[in-house]
BAKOLPA-538577 format. One record per residue: residue in three letters; x, z, y of N, C-alpha, C in turn. Coordinates in steps of 0.05 Angstrom, whole numbers, padded with zeros to 5 digits, always signed. Each point is the difference from the previous one (the first is absolute). Example, Ala and Ser with C-alpha at 12.3 -4.5 7.8 and 13.67 -1.06 7.14 Angstrom:
<rs>
ALA+00264+00156-00114-00018+00000+00024+00018+00000+00024
SER-00007-00014+00021+00016+00001+00024-00015+00014+00022
</rs>
This chain:
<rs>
UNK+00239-00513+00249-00002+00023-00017-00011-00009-00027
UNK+00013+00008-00015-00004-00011-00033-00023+00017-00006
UNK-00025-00016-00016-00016+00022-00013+00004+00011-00032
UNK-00019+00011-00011+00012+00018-00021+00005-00032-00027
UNK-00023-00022+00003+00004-00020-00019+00028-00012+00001
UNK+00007-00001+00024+00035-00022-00001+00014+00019-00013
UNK+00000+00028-00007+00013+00011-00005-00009-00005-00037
UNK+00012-00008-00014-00008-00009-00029+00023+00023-00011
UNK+00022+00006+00008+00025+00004-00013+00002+00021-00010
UNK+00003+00013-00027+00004+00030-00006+00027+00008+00014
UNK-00003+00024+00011+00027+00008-00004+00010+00007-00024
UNK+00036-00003+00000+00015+00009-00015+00005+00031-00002
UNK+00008+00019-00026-00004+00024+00002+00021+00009+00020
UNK+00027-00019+00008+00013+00018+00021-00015+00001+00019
UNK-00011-00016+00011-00016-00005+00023-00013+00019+00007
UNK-00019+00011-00024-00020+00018+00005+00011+00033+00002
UNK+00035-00005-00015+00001+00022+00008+00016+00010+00027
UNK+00015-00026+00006+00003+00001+00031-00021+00014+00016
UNK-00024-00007-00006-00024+00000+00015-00003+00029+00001
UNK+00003+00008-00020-00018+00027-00001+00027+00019+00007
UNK+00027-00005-00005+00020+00011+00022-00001-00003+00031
UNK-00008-00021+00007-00001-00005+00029-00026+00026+00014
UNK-00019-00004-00017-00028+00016+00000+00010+00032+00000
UNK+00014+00011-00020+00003+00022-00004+00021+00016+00013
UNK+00024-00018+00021+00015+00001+00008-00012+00017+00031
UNK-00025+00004+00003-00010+00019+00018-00002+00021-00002
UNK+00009+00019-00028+00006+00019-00002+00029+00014+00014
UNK+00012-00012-00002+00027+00008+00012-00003+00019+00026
UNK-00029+00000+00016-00004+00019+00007-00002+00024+00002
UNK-00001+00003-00030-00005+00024-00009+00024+00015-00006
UNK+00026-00014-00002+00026+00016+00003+00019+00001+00034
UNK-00023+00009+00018+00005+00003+00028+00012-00021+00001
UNK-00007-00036-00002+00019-00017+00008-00023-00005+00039
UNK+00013+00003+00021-00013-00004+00020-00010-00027+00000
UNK-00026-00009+00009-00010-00024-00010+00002-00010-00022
UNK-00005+00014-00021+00011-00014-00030-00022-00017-00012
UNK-00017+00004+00002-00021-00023-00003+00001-00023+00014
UNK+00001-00002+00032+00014-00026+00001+00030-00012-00004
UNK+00017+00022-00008+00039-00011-00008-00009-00009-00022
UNK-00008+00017-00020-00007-00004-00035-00015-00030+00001
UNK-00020-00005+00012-00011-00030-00006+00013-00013+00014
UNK+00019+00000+00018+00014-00023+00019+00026+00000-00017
UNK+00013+00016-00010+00026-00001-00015-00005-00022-00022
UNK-00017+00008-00017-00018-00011-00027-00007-00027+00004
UNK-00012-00003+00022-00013-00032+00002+00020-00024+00011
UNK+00023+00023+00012+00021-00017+00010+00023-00004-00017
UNK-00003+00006-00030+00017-00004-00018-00015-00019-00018
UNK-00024+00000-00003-00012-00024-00017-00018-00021+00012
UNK-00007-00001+00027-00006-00015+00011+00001-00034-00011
UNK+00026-00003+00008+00005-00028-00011+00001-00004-00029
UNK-00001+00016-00018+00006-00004-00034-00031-00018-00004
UNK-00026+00012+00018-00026-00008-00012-00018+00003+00013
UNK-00012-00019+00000-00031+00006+00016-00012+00012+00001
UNK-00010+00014-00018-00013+00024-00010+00008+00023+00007
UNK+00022+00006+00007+00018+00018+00008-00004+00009+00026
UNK+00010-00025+00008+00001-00006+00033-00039+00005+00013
UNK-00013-00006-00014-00031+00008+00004-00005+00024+00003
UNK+00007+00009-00032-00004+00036+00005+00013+00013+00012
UNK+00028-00007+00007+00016+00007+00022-00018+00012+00026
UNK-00005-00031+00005-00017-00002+00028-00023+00019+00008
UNK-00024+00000-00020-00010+00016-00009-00002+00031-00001
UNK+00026+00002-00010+00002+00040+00002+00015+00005+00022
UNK+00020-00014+00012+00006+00000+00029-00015+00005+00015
UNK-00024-00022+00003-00027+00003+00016-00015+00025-00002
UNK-00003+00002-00017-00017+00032-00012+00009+00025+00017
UNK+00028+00001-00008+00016+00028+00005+00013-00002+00026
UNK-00001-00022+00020-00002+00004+00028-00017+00015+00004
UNK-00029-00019-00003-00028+00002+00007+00000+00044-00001
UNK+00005+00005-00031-00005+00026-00001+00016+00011+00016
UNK+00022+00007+00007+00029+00013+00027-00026-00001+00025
UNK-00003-00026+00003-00014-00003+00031-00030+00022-00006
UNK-00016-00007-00018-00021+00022-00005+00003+00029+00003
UNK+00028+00003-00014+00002+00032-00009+00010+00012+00035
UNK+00014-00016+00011+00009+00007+00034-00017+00003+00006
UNK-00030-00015+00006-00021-00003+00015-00011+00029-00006
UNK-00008-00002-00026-00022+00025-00013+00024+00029+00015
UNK+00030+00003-00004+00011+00018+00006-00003+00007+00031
UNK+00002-00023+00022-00005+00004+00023-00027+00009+00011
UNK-00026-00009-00012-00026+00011+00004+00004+00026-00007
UNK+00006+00005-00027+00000+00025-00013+00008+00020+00025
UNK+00025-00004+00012+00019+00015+00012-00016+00012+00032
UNK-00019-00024+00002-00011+00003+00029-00019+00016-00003
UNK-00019-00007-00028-00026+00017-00002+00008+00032-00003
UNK+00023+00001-00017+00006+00026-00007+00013+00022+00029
UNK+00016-00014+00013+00015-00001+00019-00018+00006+00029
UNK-00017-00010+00003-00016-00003+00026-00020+00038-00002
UNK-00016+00007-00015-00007+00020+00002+00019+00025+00016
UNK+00025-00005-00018+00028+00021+00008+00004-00001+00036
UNK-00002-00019+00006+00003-00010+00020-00023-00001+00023
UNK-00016+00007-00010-00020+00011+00019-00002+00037-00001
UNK+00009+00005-00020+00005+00030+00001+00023+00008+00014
UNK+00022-00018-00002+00026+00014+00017-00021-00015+00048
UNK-00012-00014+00007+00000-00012+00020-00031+00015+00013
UNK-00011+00026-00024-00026+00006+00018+00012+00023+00017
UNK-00011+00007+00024+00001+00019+00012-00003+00033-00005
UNK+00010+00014+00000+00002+00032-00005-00031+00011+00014
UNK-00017+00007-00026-00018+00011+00019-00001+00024+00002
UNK+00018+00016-00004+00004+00026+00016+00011+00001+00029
UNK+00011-00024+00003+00019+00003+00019-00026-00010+00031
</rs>
């Protein structure tokens, strides 16, 4: 793993703006693309990947991220669903006490 000193090299302005397409390319969510945060950075990183290192980094990078968040936002939705869910469910399973 390279640290931040081997890295001496500016990027070039396409580079950076690859970068910040690859990055921003997680919006695509936001026009109901299903998974579009991870299509949008996997489409993106898999078109400039090989042009540049830098690319291929932040690629890697916001890929990692916007898994990471999908798997969070499931998790938090499935707790959510149980905590909310479980009360209901003890009200439909108690016994009639008139009866």
């Amino acid at each position: 793993m390279e640290t931040l000193s081997n890295v001496s090299q500016t990027p070039r302005p396409e580079e950076t703006s690859h970068a910040a397409i690859i990055h921003l390319s997680a919006l695509s969510s936001l026009i109901s693309v299903p998974f579009g945060t991870i299509l949008g950075t996997l489409i993106t990183w898999l078109i400039w990947r090989d042009q540049s290192r830098f690319d291929d980094e932040n690629g890697k990078e916001a890929l990692n991220f916007n898994i990471s968040m999908v798997i969070f936002k499931i998790i938090v939705i499935i707790i959510g669903l149980i905590l909310f869910l479980s009360p209901l469910f003890s009200l439909v399973n108690e016994d009639d006490p008139t009866a």
